[in-house]
C-alpha positions as CSV (number, residue, x, y, z in Angstrom):
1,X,23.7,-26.9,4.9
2,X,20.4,-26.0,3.5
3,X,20.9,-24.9,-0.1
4,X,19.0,-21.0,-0.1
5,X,17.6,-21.0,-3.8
6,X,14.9,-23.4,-2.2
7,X,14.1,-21.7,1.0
8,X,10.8,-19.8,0.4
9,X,10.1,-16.6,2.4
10,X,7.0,-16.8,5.4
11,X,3.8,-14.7,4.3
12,X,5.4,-12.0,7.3
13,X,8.8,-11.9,5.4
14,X,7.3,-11.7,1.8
15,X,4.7,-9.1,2.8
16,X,7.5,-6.9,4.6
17,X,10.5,-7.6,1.1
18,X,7.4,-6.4,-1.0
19,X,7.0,-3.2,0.8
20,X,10.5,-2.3,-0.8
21,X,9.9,-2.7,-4.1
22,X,8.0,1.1,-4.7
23,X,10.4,2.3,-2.5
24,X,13.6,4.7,-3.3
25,X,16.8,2.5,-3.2
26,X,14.5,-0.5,-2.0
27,X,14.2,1.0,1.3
28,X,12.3,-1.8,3.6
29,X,9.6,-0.1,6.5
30,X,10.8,-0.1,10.1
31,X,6.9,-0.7,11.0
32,X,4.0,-2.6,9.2
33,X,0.7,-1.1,8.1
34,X,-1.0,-0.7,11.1
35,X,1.9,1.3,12.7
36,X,3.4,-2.2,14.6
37,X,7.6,-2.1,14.2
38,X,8.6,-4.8,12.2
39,X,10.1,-8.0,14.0
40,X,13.6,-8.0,14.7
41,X,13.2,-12.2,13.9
42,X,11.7,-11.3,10.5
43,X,14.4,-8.5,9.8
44,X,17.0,-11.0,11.1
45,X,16.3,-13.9,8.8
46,X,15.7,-12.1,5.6
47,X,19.2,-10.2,6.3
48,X,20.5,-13.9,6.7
49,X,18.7,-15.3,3.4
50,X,20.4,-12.1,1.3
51,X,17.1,-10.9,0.7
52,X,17.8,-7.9,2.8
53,X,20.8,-5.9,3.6
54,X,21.7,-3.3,6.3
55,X,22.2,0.3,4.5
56,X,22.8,3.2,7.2
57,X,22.9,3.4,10.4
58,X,20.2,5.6,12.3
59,X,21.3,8.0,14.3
60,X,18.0,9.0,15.8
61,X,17.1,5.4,16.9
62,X,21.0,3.8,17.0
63,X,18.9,0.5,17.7
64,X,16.6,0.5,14.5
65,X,18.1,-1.5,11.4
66,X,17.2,0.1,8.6
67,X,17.7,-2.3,5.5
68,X,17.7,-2.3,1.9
69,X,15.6,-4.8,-0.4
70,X,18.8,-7.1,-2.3
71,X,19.1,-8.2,-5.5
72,X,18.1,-11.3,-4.3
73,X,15.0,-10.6,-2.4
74,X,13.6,-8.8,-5.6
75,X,14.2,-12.0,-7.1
76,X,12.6,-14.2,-4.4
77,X,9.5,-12.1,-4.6
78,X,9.2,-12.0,-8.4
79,X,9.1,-15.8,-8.1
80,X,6.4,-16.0,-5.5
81,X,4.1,-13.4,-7.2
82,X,4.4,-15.3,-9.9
83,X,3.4,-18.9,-8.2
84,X,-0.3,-19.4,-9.0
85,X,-2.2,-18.7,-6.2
86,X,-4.3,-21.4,-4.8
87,X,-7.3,-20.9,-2.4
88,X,-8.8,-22.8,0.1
């Protein structure tokens, strides 16, 4: 078993846990910022690193997953922002 304090989140995950941070409650976007609904792999994965969390249930689209930003996922975020960025 992989231990999860090591995993590191893809640019796609990061840039979509991000979103969340401004937001009321940490309230992760259904779609990205050109209008593109967000993937249900990404949604999937960071739900199963405990960096997101499902919080209520849609009952316009029953099929949308609308999630929540976790503890966790601020604190995954906080320690890639910090990284120093490096450029090719």
């Amino acid at each position: 078993m992989t231990d999860k304090k090591h995993i590191k989140p893809t640019d796609v995950q990061l840039n979509w846990l991000r979103r969340g941070l401004t937001q009321p409650g940490g309230k992760l976007p259904l779609f990205d910022k050109n209008g593109k609904q967000i993937g249900d792999k990404t949604v999937q994965s960071c739900i199963d690193h405990g960096w997101a969390a499902p919080w209520f249930d849609n009952p316009v689209k029953p099929d949308w997953l609308i999630c929540k930003l976790t503890d966790e996922g601020r604190r995954v975020v906080a320690a890639e922002d910090a990284k120093p960025q490096t450029h090719p």
